[in-house]
Steps between C-alpha positions, in 0.01 A plus 500: 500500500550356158744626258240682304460723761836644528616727273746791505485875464815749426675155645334437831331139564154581578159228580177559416228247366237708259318185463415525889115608491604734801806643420362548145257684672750678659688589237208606289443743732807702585610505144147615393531765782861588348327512175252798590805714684703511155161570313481816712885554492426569087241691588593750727837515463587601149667802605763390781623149290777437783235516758255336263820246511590486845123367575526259222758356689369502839172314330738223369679460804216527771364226281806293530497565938130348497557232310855373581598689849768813567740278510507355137385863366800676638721143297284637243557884479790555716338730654482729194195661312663382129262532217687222305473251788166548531386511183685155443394342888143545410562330075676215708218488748265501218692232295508272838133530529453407132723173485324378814153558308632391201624160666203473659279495152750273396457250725079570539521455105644128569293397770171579309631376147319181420744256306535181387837438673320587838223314472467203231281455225271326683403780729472743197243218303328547860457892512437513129211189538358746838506837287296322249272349739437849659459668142158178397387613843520856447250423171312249632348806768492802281 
């Protein structure tokens, strides 16, 4: 994996590329799934807020389990239902997600950036001669 895949959350090392069509998929997914429980959680729930919390939780971490394993969940959590470490593992999961799409722009934004330095005058002169070329064309038939 490359370096822009790992990131950590609450400390532990964790992999996973959001740039990969299929684990974007993936991921798109579960935490859209995750999504929906805590919409219902405020919903139904406004009268029992630390079972309205408790469920929170479990959302957050049952994402964490399908994306990253028991194993790295339980590194997570600890094995505790902790409204702070959620709340944060899910903003550091978020973040993770973010730089990775951010980078990603970044470097898209380089590759399709047309410059001088890149390719020479004389290959600008050349696209600038073939735009005009199109444009008399474009007259010439309408």
């Amino acid at each position: 994996m490359n370096d822009y895949t790992k990131f950590n959350i609450l400390g532990v090392e964790l992999e996973f590329d959001f740039l990969d069509l299929d684990e974007k998929e993936f991921f798109e997914s579960v935490f859209l799934e995750t999504n929906k429980k805590m919409l219902e959680i405020a919903k139904d729930d406004k009268d029992l807020p630390i079972e309205s919390a408790r469920k929170y939780c479990e959302s957050i971490i049952s994402l964490f389990e399908e994306l990253f394993g028991e194993e790295k969940t339980y590194d997570i959590f600890l094995g505790k239902c902790n409204l702070m470490k959620c709340t944060t593992a899910i903003k550091e999961l978020t973040k993770a997600k973010l730089e990775q799409d951010k980078a990603f722009a970044t470097e898209l934004k380089s590759v399709t950036t047309i410059s001088e330095e890149v390719f020479g005058e004389e290959e600008i002169s050349l696209n600038r001669q073939q735009r005009r070329a199109i444009e008399r064309n474009k007259k010439k038939y309408n």
